[in-house]
Structure formats: C-alpha cells, structure tokens
C-alpha positions as CSV (number, residue, x, y, z in Angstrom):
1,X,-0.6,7.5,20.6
2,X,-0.3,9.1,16.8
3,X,0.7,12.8,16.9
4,X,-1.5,13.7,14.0
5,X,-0.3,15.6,11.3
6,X,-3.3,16.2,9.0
7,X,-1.5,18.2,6.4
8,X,0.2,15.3,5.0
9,X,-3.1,13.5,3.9
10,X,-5.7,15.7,3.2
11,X,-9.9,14.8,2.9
12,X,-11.6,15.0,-0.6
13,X,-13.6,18.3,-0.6
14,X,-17.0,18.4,0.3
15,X,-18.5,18.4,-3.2
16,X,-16.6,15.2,-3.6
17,X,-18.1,13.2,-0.9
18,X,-21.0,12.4,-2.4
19,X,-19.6,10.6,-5.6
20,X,-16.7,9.3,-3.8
21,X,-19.4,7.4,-1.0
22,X,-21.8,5.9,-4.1
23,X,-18.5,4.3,-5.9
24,X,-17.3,2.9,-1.9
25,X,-21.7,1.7,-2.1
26,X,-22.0,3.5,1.1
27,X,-25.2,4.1,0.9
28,X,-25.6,5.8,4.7
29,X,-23.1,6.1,8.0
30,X,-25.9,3.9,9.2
31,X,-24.3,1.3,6.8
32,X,-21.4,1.8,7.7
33,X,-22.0,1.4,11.6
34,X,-23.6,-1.7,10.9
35,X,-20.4,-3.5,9.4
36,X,-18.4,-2.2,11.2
37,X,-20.0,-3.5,14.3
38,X,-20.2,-6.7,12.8
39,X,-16.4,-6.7,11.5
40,X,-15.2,-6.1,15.0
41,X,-17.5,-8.7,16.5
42,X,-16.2,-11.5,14.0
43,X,-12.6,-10.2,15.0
44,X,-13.3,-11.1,18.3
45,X,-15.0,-14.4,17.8
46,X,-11.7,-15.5,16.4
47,X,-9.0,-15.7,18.7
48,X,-6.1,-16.3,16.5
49,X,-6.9,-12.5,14.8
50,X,-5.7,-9.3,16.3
51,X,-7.2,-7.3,18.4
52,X,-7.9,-4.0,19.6
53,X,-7.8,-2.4,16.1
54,X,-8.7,1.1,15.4
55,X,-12.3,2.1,14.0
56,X,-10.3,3.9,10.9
57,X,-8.4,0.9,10.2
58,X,-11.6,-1.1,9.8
59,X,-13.3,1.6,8.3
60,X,-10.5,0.9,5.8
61,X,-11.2,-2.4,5.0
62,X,-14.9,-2.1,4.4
63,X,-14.7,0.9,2.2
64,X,-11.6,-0.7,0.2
65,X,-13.8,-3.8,-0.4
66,X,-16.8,-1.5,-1.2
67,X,-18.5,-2.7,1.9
68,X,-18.4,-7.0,0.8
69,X,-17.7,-7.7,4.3
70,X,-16.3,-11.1,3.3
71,X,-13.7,-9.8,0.8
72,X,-13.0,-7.1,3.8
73,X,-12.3,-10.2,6.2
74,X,-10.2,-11.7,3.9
75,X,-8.4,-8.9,2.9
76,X,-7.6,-8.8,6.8
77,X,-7.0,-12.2,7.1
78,X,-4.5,-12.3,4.8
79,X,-2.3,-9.4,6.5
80,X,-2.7,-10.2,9.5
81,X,-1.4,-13.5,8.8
82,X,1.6,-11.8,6.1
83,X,2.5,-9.8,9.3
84,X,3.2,-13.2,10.7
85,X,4.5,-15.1,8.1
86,X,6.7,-13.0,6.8
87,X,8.2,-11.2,9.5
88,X,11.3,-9.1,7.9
89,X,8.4,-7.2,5.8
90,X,7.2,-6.0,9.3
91,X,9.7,-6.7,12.2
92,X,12.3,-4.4,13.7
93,X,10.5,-1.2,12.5
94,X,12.0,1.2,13.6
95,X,12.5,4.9,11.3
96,X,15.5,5.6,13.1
97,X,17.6,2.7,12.3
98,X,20.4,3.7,10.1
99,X,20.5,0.4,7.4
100,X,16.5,1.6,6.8
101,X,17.1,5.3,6.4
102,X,20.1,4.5,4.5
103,X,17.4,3.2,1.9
104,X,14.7,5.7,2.9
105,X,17.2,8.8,2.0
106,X,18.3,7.1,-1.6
107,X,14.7,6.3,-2.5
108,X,11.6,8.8,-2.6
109,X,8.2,6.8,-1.1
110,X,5.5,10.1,-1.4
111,X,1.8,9.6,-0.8
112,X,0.4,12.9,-2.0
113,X,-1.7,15.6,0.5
114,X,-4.6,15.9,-2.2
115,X,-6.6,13.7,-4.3
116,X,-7.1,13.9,-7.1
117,X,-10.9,14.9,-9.1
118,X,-12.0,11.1,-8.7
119,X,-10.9,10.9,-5.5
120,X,-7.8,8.6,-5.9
121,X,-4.3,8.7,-3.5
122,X,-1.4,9.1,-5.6
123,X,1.9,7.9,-4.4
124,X,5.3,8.5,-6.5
125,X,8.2,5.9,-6.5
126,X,11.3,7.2,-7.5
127,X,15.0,6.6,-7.1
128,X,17.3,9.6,-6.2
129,X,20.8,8.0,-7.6
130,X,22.0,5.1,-9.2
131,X,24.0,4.1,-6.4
132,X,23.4,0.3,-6.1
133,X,24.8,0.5,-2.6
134,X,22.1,2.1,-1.0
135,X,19.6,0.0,-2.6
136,X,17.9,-2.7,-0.8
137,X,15.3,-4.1,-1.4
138,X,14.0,-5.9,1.7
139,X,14.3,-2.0,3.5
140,X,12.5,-0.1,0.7
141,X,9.5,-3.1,0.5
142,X,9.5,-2.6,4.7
143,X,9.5,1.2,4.1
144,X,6.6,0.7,1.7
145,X,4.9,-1.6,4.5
146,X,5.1,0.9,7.1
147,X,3.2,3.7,4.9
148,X,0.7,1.2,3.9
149,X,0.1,0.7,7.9
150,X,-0.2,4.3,8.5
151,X,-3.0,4.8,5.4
152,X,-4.6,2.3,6.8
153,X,-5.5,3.9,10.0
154,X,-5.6,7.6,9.0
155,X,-6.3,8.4,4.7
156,X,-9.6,9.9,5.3
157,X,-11.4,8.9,2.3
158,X,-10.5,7.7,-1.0
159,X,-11.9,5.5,-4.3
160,X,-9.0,4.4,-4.8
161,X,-4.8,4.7,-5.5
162,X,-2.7,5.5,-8.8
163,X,0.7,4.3,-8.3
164,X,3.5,6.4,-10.2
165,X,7.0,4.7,-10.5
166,X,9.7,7.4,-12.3
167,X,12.3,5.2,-13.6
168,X,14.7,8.0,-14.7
169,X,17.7,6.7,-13.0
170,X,16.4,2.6,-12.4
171,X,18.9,0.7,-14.2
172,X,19.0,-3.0,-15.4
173,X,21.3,-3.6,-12.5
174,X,18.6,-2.2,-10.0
175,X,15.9,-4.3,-11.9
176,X,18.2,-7.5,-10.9
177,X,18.4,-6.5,-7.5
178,X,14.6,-5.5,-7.2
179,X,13.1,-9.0,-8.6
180,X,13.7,-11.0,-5.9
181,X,11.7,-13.5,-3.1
182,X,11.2,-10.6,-0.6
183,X,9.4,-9.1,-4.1
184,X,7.1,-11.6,-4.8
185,X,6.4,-12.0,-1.1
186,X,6.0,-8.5,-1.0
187,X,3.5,-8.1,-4.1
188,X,1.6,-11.2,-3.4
189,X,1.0,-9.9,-0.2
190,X,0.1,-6.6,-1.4
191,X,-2.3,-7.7,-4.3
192,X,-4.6,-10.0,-1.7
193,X,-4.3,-7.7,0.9
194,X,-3.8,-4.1,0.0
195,X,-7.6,-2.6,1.5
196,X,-7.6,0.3,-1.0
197,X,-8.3,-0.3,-4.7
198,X,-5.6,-0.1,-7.4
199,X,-7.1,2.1,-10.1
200,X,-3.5,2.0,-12.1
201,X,0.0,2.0,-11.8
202,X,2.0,4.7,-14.1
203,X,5.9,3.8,-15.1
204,X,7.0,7.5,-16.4
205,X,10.3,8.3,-17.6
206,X,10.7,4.5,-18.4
207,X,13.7,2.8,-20.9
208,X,13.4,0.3,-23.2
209,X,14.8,-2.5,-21.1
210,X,12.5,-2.0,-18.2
211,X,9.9,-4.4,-20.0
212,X,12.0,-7.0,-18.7
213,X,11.4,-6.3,-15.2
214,X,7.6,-5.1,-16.3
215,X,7.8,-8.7,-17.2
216,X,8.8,-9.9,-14.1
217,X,6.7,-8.3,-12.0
218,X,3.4,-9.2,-13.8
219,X,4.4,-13.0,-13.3
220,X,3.1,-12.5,-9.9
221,X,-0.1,-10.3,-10.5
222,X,-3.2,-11.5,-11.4
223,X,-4.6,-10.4,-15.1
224,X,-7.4,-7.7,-13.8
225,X,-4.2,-5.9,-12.1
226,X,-1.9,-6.1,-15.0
227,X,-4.5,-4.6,-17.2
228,X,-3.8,-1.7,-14.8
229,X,0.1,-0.9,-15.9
230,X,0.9,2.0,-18.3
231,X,4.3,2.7,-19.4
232,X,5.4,6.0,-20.5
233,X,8.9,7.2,-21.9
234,X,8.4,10.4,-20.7
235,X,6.4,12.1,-17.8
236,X,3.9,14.8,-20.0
237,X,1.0,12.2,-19.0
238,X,0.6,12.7,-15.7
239,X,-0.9,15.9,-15.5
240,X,-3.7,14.0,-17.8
241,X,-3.5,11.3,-15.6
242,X,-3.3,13.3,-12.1
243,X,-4.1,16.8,-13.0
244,X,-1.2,19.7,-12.1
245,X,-3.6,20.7,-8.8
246,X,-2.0,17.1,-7.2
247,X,1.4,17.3,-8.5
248,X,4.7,18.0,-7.1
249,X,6.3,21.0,-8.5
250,X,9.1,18.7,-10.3
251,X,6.3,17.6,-12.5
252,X,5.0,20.6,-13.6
253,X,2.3,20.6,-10.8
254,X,1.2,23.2,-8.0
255,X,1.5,20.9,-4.6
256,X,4.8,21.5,-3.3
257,X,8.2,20.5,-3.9
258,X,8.9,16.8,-3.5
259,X,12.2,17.1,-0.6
260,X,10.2,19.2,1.3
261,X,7.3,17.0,1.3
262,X,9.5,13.8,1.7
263,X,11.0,15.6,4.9
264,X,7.5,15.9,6.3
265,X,6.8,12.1,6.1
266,X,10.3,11.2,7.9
267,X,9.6,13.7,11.0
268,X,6.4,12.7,11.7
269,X,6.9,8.6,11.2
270,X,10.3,9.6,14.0
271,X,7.7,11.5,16.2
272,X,5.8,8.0,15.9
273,X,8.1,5.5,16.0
274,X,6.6,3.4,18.7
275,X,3.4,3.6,17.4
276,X,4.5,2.6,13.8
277,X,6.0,-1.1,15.4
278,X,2.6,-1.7,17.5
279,X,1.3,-1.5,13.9
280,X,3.3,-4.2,12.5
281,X,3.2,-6.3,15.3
282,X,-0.8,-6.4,14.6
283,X,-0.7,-9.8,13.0
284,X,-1.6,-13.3,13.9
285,X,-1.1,-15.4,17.2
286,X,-1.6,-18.3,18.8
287,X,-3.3,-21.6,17.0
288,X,-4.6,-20.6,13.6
289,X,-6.9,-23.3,12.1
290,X,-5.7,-25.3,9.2
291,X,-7.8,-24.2,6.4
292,X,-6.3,-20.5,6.8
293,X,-2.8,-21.3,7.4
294,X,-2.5,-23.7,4.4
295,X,-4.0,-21.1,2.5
296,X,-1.6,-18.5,2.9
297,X,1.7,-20.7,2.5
298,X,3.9,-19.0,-0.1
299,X,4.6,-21.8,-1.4
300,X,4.0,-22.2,-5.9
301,X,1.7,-25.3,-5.5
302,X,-0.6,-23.5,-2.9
303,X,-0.1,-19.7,-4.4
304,X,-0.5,-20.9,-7.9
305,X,0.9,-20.0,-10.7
306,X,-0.7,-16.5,-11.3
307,X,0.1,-15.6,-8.0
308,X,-3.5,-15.5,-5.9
309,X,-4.5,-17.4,-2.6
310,X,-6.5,-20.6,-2.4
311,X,-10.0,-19.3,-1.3
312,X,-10.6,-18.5,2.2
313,X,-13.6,-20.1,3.5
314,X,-14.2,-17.7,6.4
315,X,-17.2,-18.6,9.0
C-alpha cells in the first residue's frame, strides 16, 4: 500500500476543472463511471491482461485518450505487453539498489507539484555532471519507467505533459551513449503507450551538435510528435512556455529549489519500494493471442519504419 504524499503532485485549482474536463470530453462523472466499468470488464474478459488494477490507473487511461475507449485499450495493451517484452525497462525495481541510484543521483528526473494555466504536467530532464561513468542509460530509461507507473496511478488531473530536457552539460559523448536499442525500445514504447498527452517537449540550454541526436531520436517518433520538439540555446523561454508560478527557483521561477524537490521524490519512491515493483510486474501472462503479440514485436518489418505498431484489432 502507497504512503501518499500529495505535496509532490498537486490538483489543478478549482477554477481549472471545468476547462481541463471539456478538453479530457468528460462531459459528466456519470461518463466517466460508465467507461470505466466497461474498461475493467473488458480487462477481465481477457485473461492474458492484468488484473486487479487501480480505478486511478484506469481513470488514467480514459482521460489520456480523451475517453476513445479503444485507443485507451490499446494504449494498455501495449504496456502491459512492453512490461513483458521488454523486461530490463521494468524488472528488478528496486530504488535502493546502488547501480540505479548511482544513475538517479547524476541525473535530475522532476515531475513538477503544480500545473501549469492549461493544466499540463511539466517534467525537467537534466544532467548534474558530465561524468560519463555514471551515465547509463538502461537505469535512467527504468528510472523514467518507474515515474511513469507512479503518474499513472496518482497525477490527479491533467490535459496533458511538456517535457523539458536542459542540455547544459549533455555532451556528444552522452548523445552516443544515449541513442541506443534500450532507446528506441524505450521511446517506441513510450510514444504508443504513454496514457497522458504530449503537448511538447522543450530542449533548453541546447548546443549546436545536439541536432544530431535531435536527429536521432525523431527517427523513431511519428511526425504529429516531432512537430512537438522546440530547441532553444538558452532557457529565457520557459517562463513563456511554463509561466514562473511552476518553475523551479534555478529557472527564475517561484516553486522551490530543484535538490530539495528531487530529495522528496527519492524518500517517498524508498518508503514505496515494494509497491513500485508490483507496478512493473503489472504486465502480460499466460497465452496471448497471435494478432497482439505479432503486433508488438520490436522488430523494423513489424514496427515500421516510422516507428508505430501494426493496428491492434481489439474485440
């Protein structure tokens, strides 16, 4: 059971509910009650999918997919089966383990308390040193995982995430290290199955040879997401972009100073530790039919060239 911290990701205000429900199309909680009972009674008619999943969670999915009920049963298709098919994105979680905090203490991962006026989830992605040593990429894209899992079942309400990646201290070395399989596993996965909505993702502070690995990293996205990518050489944007109400102090903003939040995350993932691994162990079991596990293959001539699924025809 989750000891709750609900400091560390705060509901929009009440003025914002309103505007934040018509852009989900919830229309009424009686809506909502309806999909949701029928999500969770398609779950069970399929015996292959997890079970047992939280209300929040699937709240989740419906709202990400602004209640299309079969993009929300794809969207949990698809990680339920990534939880299963690629198993050293989700396995061995554990926030304690040395090798992963190693990785955790070199690289910031920061979902922000408050949304911003539209009602969007900012996250900040940002490198502490250049030390190649501590960087690995398998443990930061399981780090990312494990946040993912934990929005998933407790971010209140949102329309939608920015991303912000300050690349102040990335170098071309990092970029080498960074585009690799567990990558594209990792933002395949994310892109099909991510159940919040992607409004844009901000690359502050960035140099010149970062369009390389901007490059790279669009190979696997598909076009309506790459649309989505904004790189900046400095960081003056984001209180434009955010507003200085959702900031960190470090970028000129009025929501607390970014080690102090960052120490909040890591004590209340430890205090959760056990719960954190039942969450990645939520994935696919037993016989799954044909038609889904030949869809999700990672394999070029299956994932295509741009990087998206074959369609799932879900009954």
């Amino acid at each position: 059971m989750v000891i709750e911290n609900d400091q560390l990701l705060l509901p929009p205000r009440d003025s914002q509910i309103p505007d934040i429900l018509a852009e989900l199309n919830e229309d009424s909680p009686e809506r909502l009650e309806r999909n949701l009972q029928l999500f969770r009674e398609w779950i069970n008619c399929h015996s292959y999918l997890p079970k047992n999943i939280a209300k929040h969670a699937l709240t989740t999915f419906i709202r990400g997919s602004k209640h299309d009920l079969e993009k929300a049963k794809r969207k949990f298709t698809l990680l339920s089966m990534g939880k299963r098919g690629i198993p050293h994105l989700f396995a061995d979680r554990d926030v304690t383990d040395p090798e992963l905090m190693k990785t955790w203490n070199n690289y910031i991962i920061l979902p922000l308390p408050k949304l911003t006026e539209r009602g969007e989830r900012i996250t900040i992605f940002k490198l502490r040193n250049v030390d190649l040593d501590n960087f690995d990429s398998m443990m930061l894209h399981r780090i990312s995982w494990i946040f993912i899992d934990y929005r998933i079942n407790f971010d209140p309400m949102t329309t939608s995430d920015i991303f912000i990646f300050d690349c102040s201290v990335f170098s071309a070395a990092h970029s080498s290290k960074f585009l690799s399989v567990i990558c594209k596993e990792s933002i395949r996965l994310l892109q099909e199955s991510f159940p919040f909505r992607i409004r844009s993702v901000q690359l502050i502070n960035a140099s010149p040879y970062l369009d390389a690995l901007v490059a790279g990293i669009k190979v696997f996205l598909k076009d309506k997401l790459k649309r989505r990518f904004f790189v900046h050489q400095g960081s003056e944007c984001l209180k434009k972009v955010v507003g200085e109400e959702v900031l960190p102090l470090e970028y000129g903003g009025k929501c607390g100073k970014i080690d102090n939040l960052d120490a909040e995350w890591k004590d209340h993932f430890a205090r959760n530790n056990e719960t954190l691994r039942e969450w990645g162990n939520q994935k696919c079991t037993g016989v799954v039919p044909k038609n889904i596990e030949n869809s999700y293959k990672f394999d070029d001539s299956i994932f295509g060239a741009q990087g998206s699924f074959r369609k799932l025809n879900l009954d």
